[in-house]
Backbone as ProteinMPNN parsed JSONL, in Angstrom:
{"seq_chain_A": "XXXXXXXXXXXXXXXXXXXXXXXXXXXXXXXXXXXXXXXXXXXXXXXXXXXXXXXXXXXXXXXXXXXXXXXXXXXXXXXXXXX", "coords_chain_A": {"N_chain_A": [[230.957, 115.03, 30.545], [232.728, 115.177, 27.616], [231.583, 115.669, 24.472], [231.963, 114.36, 21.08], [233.956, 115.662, 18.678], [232.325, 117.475, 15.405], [233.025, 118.42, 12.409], [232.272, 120.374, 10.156], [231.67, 120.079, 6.785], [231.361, 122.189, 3.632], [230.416, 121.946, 0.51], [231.977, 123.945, -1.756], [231.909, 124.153, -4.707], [231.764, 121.974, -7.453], [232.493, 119.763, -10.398], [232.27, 117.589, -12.746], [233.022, 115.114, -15.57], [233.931, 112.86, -17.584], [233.654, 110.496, -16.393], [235.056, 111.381, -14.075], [235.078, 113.493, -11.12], [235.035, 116.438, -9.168], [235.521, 118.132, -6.292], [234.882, 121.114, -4.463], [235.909, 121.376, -1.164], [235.192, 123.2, 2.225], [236.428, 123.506, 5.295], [233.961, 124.285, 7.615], [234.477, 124.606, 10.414], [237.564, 124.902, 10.817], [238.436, 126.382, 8.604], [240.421, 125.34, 6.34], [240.568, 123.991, 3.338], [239.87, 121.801, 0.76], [240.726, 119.991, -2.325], [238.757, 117.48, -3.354], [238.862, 114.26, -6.058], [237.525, 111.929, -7.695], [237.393, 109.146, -9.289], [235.645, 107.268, -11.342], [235.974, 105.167, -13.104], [238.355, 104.177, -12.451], [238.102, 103.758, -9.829], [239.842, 105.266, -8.152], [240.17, 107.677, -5.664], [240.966, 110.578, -4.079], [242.276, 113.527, -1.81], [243.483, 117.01, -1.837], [244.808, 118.717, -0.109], [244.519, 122.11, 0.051], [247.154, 124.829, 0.146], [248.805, 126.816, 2.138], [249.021, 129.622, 0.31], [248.436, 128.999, -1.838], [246.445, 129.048, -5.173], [242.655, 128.187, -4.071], [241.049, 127.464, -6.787], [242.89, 127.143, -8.443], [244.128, 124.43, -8.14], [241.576, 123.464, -8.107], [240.664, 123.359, -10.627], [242.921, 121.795, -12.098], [244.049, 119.238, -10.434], [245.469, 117.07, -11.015], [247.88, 118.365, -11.271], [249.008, 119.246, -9.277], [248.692, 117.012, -7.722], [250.911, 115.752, -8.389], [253.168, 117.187, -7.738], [256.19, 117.049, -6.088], [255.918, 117.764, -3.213], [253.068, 117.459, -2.328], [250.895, 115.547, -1.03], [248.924, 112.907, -1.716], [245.665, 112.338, -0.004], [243.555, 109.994, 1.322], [240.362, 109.961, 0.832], [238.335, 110.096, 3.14], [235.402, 109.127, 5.109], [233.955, 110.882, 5.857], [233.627, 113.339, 4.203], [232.863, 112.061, 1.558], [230.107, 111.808, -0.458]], "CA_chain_A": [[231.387, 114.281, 29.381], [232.727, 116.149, 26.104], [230.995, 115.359, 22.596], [233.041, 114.257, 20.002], [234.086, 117.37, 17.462], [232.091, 117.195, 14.612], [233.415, 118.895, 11.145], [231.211, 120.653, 9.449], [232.335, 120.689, 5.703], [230.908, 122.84, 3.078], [231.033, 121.92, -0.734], [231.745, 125.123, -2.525], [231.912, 123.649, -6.651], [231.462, 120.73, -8.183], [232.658, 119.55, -11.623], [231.991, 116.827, -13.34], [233.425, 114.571, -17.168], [234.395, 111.732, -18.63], [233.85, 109.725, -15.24], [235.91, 112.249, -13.001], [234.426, 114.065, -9.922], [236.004, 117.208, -8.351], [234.821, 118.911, -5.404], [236.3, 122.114, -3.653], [235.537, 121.368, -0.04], [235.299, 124.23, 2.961], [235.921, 123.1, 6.6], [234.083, 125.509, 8.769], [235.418, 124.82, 11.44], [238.709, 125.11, 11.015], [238.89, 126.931, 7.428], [240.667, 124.887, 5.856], [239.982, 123.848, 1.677], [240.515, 120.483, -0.071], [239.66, 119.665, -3.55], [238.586, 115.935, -3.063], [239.044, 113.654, -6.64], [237.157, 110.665, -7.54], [237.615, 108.628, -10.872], [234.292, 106.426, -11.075], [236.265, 104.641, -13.677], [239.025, 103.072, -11.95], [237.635, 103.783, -8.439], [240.562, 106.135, -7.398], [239.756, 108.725, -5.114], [241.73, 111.432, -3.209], [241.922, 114.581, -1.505], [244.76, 117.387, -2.003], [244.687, 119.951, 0.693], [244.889, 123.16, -0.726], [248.162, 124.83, 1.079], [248.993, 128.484, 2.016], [249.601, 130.504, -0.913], [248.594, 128.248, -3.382], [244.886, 129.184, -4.807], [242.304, 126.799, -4.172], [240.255, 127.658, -7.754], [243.52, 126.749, -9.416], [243.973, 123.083, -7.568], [239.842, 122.903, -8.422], [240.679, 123.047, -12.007], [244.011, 120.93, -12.121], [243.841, 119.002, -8.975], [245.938, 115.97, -11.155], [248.842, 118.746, -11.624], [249.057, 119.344, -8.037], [248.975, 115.715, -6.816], [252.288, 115.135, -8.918], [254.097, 117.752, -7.567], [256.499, 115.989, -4.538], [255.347, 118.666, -1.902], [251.738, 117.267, -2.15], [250.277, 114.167, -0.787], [247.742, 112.317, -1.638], [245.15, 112.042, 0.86], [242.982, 109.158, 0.528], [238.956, 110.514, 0.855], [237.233, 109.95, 4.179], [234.303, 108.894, 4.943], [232.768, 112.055, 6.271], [234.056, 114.11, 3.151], [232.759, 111.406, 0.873], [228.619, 111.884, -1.121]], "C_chain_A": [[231.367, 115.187, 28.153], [232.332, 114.99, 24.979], [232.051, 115.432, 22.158], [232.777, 115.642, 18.941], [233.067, 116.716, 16.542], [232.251, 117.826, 13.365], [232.508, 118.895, 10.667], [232.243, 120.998, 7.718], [230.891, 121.229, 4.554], [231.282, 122.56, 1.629], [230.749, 123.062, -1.204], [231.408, 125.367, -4.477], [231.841, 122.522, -6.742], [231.779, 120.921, -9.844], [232.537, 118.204, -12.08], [232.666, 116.148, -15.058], [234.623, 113.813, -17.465], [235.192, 110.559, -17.252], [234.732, 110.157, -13.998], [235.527, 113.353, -12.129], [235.299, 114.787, -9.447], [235.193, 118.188, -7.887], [235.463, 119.724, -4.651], [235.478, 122.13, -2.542], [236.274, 122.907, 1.163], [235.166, 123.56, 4.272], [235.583, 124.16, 7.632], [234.332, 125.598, 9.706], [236.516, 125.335, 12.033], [239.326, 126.086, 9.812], [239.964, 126.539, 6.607], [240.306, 124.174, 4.401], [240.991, 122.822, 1.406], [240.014, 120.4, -1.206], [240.213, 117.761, -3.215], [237.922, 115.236, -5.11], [238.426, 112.522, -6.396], [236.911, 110.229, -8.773], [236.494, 107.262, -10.753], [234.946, 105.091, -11.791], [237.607, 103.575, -13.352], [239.143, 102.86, -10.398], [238.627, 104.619, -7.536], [240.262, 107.181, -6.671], [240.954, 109.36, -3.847], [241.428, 112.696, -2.87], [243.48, 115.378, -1.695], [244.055, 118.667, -0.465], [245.252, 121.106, 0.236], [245.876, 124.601, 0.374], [248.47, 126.607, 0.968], [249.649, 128.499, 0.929], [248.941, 129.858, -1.831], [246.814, 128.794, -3.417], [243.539, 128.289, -5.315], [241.44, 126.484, -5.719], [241.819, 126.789, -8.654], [243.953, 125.494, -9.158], [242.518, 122.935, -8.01], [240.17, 122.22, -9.891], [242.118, 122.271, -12.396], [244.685, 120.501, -10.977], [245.006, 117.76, -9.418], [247.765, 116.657, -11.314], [249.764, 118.522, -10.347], [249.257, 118.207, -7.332], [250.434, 115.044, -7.733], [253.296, 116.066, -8.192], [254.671, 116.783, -5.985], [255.755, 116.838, -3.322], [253.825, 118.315, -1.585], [251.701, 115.995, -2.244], [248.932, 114.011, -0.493], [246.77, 111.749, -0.946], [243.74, 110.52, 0.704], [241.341, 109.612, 1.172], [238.238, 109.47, 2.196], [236.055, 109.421, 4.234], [233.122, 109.868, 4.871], [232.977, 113.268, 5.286], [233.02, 113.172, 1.733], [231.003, 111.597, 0.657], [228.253, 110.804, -0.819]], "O_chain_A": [[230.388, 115.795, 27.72], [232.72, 113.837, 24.788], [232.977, 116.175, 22.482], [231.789, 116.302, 18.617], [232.834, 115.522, 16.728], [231.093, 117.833, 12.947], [231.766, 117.922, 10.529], [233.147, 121.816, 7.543], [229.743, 120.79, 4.629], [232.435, 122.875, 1.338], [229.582, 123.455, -1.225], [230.933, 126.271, -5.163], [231.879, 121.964, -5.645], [231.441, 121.918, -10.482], [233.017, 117.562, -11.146], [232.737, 117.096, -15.84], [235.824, 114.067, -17.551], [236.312, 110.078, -17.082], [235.049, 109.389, -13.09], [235.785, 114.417, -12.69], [236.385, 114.274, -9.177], [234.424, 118.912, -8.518], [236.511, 119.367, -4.111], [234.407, 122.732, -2.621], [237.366, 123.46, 1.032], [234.086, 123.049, 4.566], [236.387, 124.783, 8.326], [234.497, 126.73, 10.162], [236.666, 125.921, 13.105], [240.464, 126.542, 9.916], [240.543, 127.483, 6.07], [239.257, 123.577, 4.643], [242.206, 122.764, 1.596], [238.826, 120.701, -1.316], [241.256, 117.145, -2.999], [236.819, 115.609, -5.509], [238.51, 111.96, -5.304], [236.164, 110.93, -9.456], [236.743, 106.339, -9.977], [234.644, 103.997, -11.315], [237.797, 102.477, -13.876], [239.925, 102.114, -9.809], [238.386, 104.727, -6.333], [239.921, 108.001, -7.523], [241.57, 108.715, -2.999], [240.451, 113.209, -3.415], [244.515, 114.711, -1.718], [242.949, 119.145, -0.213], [246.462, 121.138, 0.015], [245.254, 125.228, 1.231], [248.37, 127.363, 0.002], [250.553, 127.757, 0.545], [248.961, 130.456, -2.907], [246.071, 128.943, -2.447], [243.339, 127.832, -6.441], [241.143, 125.304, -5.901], [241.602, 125.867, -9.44], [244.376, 125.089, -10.241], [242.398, 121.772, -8.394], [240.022, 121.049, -10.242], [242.153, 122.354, -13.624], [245.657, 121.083, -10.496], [245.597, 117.297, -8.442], [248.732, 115.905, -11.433], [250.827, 117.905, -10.28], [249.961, 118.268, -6.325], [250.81, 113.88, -7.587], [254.41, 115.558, -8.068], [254.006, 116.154, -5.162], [254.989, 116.236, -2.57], [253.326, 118.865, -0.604], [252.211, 115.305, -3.127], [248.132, 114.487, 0.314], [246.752, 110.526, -1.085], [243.16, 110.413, -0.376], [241.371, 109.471, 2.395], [237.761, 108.341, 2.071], [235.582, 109.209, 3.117], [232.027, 109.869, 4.308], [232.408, 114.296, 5.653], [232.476, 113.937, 0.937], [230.432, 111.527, 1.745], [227.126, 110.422, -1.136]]}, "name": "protein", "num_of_chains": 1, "seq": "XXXXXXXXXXXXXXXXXXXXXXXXXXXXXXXXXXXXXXXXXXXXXXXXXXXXXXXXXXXXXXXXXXXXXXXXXXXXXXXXXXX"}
């Protein structure tokens, strides 16, 4: 009998102000980077997956630029990603 996978993620930053949460997540598993969004204030929360080429420090710090562009969709935050 195989074990279910289990994803190990890694928060690398944290930011914080004016009720808005942004975290640059590391999956070691697979190496893969999300910055995961959460607005305390109207309860919105998302994840952007941060996509070849693009670099993930500059999605950390304008993660709301990035979820407008059409090529990026809004992931909606997990459970196992989620504090």
């Amino acid at each position: 009998m195989t074990q279910p996978r289990t994803d190990i993620t890694r928060e690398l930053d944290r930011r914080t102000g004016d009720g808005i949460e942004v975290r640059l997540l590391w999956c070691q598993n697979d190496g893969h980077v999300t910055v995961a969004v959460t607005d305390t204030k109207t309860g919105e929360a998302f994840e952007l997956p941060v996509r070849e080429g693009e670099r993930a420090l500059e999605v950390f710090h304008h993660p709301y630029a990035y979820a407008a562009r059409p090529q990026h969709r809004r992931v909606p935050i997990t459970a196992s990603h989620s504090s």
